[in-house]
N, C-alpha and C positions, 0 to 999 in steps of 0.2 A: 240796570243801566241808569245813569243819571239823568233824570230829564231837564236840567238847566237848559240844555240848549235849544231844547223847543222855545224859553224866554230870549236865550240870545239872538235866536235869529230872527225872533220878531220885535226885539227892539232894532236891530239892523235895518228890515224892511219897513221899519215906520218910521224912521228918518223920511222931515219934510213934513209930515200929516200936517203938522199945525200952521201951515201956510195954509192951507184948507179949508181950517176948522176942522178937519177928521180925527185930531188927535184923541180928542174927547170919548170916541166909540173904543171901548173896552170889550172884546169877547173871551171872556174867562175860560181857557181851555179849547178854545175854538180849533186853534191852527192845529193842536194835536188832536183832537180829533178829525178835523179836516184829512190831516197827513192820514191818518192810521186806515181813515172807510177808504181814502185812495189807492191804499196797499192793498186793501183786499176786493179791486177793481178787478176786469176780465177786458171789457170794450169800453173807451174811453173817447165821449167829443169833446170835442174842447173849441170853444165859440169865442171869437177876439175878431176885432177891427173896428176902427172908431174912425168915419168919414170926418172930413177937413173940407166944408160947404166951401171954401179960397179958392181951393188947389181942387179938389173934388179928386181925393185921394186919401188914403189912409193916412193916420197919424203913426209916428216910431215907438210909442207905446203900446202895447199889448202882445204885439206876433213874437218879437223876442222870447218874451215872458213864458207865451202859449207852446214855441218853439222847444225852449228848454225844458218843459215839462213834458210834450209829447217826446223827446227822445229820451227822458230818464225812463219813461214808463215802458217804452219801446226795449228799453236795456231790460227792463225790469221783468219782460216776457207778454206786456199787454198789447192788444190794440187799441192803435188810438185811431182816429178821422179827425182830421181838422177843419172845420166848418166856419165859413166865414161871406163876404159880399165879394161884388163887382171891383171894390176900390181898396182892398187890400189880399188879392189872390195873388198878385204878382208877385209882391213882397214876399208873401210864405211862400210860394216856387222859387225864390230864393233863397230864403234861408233852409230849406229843406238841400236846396243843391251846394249849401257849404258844410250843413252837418253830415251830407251826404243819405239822405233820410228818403225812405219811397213812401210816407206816409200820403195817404189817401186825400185830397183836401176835395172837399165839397163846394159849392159858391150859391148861397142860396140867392133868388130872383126876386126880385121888388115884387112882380104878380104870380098870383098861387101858389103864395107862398106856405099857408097851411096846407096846402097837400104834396108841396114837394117835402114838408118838413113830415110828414106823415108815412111819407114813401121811404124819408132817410131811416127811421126810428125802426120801420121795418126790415131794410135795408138790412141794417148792418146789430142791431137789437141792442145798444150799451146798458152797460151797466150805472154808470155814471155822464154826467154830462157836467162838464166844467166851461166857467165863464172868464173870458180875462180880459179887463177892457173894452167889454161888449157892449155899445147903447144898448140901453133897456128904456122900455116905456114907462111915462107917468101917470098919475092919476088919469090925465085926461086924454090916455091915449096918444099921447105924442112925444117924442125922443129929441134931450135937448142937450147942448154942449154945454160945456160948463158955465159960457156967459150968458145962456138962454137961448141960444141961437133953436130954433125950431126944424128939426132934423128929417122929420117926420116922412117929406116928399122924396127922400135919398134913400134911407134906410130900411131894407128887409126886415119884419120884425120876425129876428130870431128868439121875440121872449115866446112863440108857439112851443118850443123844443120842451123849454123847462115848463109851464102849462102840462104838457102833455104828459112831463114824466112825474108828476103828480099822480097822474091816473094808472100810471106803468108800472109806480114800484120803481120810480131810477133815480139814483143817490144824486145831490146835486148841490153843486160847490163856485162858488165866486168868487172873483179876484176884481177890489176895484180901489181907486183914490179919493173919487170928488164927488161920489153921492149918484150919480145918474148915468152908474153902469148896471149892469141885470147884476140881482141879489141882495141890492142894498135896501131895499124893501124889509130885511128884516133888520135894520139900523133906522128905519124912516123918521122917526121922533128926535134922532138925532143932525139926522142931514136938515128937515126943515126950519129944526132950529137954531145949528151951528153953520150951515154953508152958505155961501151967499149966493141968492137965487133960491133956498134949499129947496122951497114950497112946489116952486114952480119943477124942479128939473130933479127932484125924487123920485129911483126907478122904483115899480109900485112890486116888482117879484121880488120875494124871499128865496133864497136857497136852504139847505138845511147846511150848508158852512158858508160861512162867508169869513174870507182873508181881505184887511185893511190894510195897505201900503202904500208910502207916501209916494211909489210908482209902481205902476202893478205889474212892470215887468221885474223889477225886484220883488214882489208878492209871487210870481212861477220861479223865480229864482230859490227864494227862501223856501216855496214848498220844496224845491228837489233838494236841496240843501239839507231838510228832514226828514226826505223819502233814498237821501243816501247813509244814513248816521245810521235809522233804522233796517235796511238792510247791506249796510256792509260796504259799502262798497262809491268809490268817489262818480257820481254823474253828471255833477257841475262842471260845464267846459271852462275852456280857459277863458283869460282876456282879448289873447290873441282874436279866438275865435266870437267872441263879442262883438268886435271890431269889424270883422269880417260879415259878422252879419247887420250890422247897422248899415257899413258901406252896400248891400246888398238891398237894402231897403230904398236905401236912397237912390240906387239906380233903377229902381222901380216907381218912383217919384213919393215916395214916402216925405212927409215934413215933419218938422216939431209940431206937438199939439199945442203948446201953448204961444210961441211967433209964428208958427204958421209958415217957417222957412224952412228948405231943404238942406237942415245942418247935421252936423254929427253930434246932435242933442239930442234928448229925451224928456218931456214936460219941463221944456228952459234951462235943462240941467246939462252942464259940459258930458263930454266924453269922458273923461276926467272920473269926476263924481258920480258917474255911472258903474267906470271901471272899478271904482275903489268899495263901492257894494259889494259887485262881485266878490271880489277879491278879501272882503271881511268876511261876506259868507263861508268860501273857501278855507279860511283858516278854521274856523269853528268846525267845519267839518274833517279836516284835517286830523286837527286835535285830539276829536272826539274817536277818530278812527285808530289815531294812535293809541289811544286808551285800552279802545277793545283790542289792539293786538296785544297790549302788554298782558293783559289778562289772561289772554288763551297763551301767552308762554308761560306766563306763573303757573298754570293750573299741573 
């Protein structure tokens, strides 16, 4: 099989970086191995939501992202739990209710929270735990938005989960943009030197993948996009259904993370430019599917 497209689709998803300074972080091989330990998952969390101190609600970045991922894997015969806070549960009851999904979501609690996070691990036992747009903490113990904003009083710290699965044996993969989401700890030299803020609002976890994209819901997008090429089969919804689930966000009081307005944007970016990711990705998968059928008729 040719693997160009695990390059194509991370040039795709890294449209934007360099408004960031992100562009800079290189992981050589990363996303394919990311994609491949996710193929050979069993139970899959997948931890996303990033509070908006304005609105004191979620941002439209992450649940999508985290959304499209838990139903490829769901196709794919895994389970997944979708684990997330108080201020973006709504949204994923959302979008779970337009892909039509009975996925599990969890909503972890600002207090005790290391033993409801100890109780989930037991709970449900994954194999993997995945991050999309997750504040993570910093050096000094506190979670901050991209302008520095200090998060800390809002946010459940879900970095206990990946902590813990250190000591478990559980594989574990991130998806972020701007340095001070959980996993960018293993990018840290770059975020403090390239982001503005970096020092300060550097999340201090490492993952053992981490996926860089200039929106991390294109970052769960591109993963499925290489978790359909490699088994067969197309799991990227449409645009239609993109659409569908942004408007679902926003009736759930979702905002943009970066105006802080309840639009049909995603980090400042139109609907537009969101759609048209998709929709690159899908060609590349496309393509790629047509290839392997041509193959299995030659043979």
């Amino acid at each position: 099989m040719d693997k160009k497209y695990f390059l194509e689709i991370e040039n795709v998803m890294r449209k934007n970086l360099d408004k960031r300074g992100m562009d800079k972080i290189k992981l050589l091989g990363e996303f394919e191995r990311g994609v491949k330990d996710l193929l050979r998952s069993s139970t899959v969390f997948i931890v996303t939501g990033f509070v908006i101190r304005d609105s004191l609600t979620g941002e439209t970045d992450g649940p999508i992202g985290a959304i499209s991922l838990a139903s490829a894997l769901e196709k794919l015969g895994k389970k997944v739990v979708l684990i997330t806070d108080k201020y973006s549960k709504d949204m994923l009851y959302n979008c779970c209710m337009v892909k039509h999904m009975k996925t599990p979501i969890e909503v972890v609690p600002y207090n005790d929270t290391e033993e409801f996070c100890s109780d989930l691990l037991i709970k449900y036992n994954p194999s993997h735990i995945v991050g999309i747009e997750r504040s993570g903490r910093g050096k000094d113990g506190c979670c901050y938005s991209m302008r520095g904003e200090n998060l800390s009083d809002l946010v459940p710290n879900t970095d206990i989960l990946f902590e813990k699965s250190k000591e478990l044996g559980i594989r574990t993969l991130a998806v972020g943009d701007g340095g001070n989401e959980v996993g960018m700890g293993k990018v840290a030299p770059f975020v403090i030197n390239s982001v503005n803020k970096g020092s300060q609002i550097c999340a201090k976890i490492a993952t053992d993948h981490l996926i860089v994209a200039g929106v991390s819901n294109w970052g769960g997008h591109g993963l499925v996009a290489a978790l359909s090429i490699l088994s067969n089969v197309m799991l990227l919804h449409d645009a239609k259904t993109e659409i569908l689930l942004l408007e679902g966000m926003l009736r759930a009081g979702a905002v943009d993370g970066c105006t802080k307005k309840p639009t049909m944007s995603v980090d400042g970016l139109s609907l537009e430019e969101n759609v048209q990711i998709l929709e690159r990705l899908k060609r590349i998968v496309e393509e790629e599917l047509d290839k392997q059928e041509e193959k299995i008729l030659a043979v």
